[in-house]
C-alpha positions as CSV (number, residue, x, y, z in Angstrom):
1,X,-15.6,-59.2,31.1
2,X,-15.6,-58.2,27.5
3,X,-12.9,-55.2,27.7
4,X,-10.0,-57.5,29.3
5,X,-9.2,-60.1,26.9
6,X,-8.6,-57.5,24.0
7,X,-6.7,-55.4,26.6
8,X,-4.5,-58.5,27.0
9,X,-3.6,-58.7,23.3
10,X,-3.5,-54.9,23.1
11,X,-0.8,-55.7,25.4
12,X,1.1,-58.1,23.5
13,X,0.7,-55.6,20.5
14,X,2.5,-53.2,22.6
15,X,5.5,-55.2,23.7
16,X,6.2,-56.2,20.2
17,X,6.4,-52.4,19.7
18,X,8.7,-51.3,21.9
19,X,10.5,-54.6,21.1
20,X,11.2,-53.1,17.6
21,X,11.6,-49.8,18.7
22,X,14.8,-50.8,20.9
23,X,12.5,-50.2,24.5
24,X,12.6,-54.1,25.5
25,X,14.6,-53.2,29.0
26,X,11.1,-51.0,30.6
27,X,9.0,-54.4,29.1
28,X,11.5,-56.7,30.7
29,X,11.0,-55.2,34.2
30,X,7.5,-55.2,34.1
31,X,7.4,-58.9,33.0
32,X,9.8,-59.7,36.0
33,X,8.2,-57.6,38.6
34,X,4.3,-59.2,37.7
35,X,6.1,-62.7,37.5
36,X,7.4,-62.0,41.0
37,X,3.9,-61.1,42.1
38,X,2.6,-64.1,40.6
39,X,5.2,-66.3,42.0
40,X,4.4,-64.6,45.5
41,X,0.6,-65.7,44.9
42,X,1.4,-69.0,44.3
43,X,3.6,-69.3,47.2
44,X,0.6,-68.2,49.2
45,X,-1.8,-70.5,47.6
46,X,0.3,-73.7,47.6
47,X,1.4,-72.7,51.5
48,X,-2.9,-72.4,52.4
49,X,-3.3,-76.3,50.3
50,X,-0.7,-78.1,51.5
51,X,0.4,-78.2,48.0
52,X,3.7,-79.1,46.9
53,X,6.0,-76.6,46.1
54,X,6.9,-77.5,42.7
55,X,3.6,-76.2,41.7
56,X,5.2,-72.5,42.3
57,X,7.4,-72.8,38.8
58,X,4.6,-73.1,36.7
59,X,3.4,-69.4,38.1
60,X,5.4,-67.1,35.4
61,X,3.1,-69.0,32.6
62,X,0.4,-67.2,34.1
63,X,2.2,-64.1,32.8
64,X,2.8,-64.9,29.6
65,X,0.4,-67.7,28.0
66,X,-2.0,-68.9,30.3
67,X,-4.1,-66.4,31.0
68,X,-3.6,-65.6,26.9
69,X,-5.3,-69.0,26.4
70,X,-7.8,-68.3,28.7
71,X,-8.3,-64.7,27.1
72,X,-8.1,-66.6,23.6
73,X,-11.1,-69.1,24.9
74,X,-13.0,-66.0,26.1
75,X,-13.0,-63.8,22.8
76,X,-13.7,-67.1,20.9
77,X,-17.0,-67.7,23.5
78,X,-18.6,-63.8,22.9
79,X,-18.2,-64.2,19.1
80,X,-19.9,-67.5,19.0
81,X,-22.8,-66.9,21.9
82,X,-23.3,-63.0,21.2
């Protein structure tokens, strides 16, 4: 529980890296294939609610900023209780 929020920011760290090194295109299919995934999952959940399907276009922000948030909220919890 400790090791994945920093991963995620190690992450980001890494994308703008290869972003200035001129290797965007092997970040930009990664970000499309685990937004695809997520999109999937989302279908999936919405389909087993009875949920309506314009919930499914908020599921790429779960690639890239929600679950930073929740990282963000995380890291900011173990410095304060630890």
């Amino acid at each position: 529980m400790v090791f994945l929020p920093f991963a995620g920011y190690a992450v980001w760290a890494s994308v703008i890296l290869a972003f200035f090194a001129g290797k965007i295109l092997p970040v930009a299919y990664s970000f499309i294939l685990f937004s695809i995934l997520q999109i999937l999952l989302a279908i999936i959940a919405v389909n087993l609610d009875d949920e309506d399907f314009h919930l499914i276009i908020f599921a790429p922000f779960f690639v890239a900023g929600y679950k930073h948030l929740v990282d963000l909220f995380i890291i900011k919890a173990f410095l304060i209780f630890s």
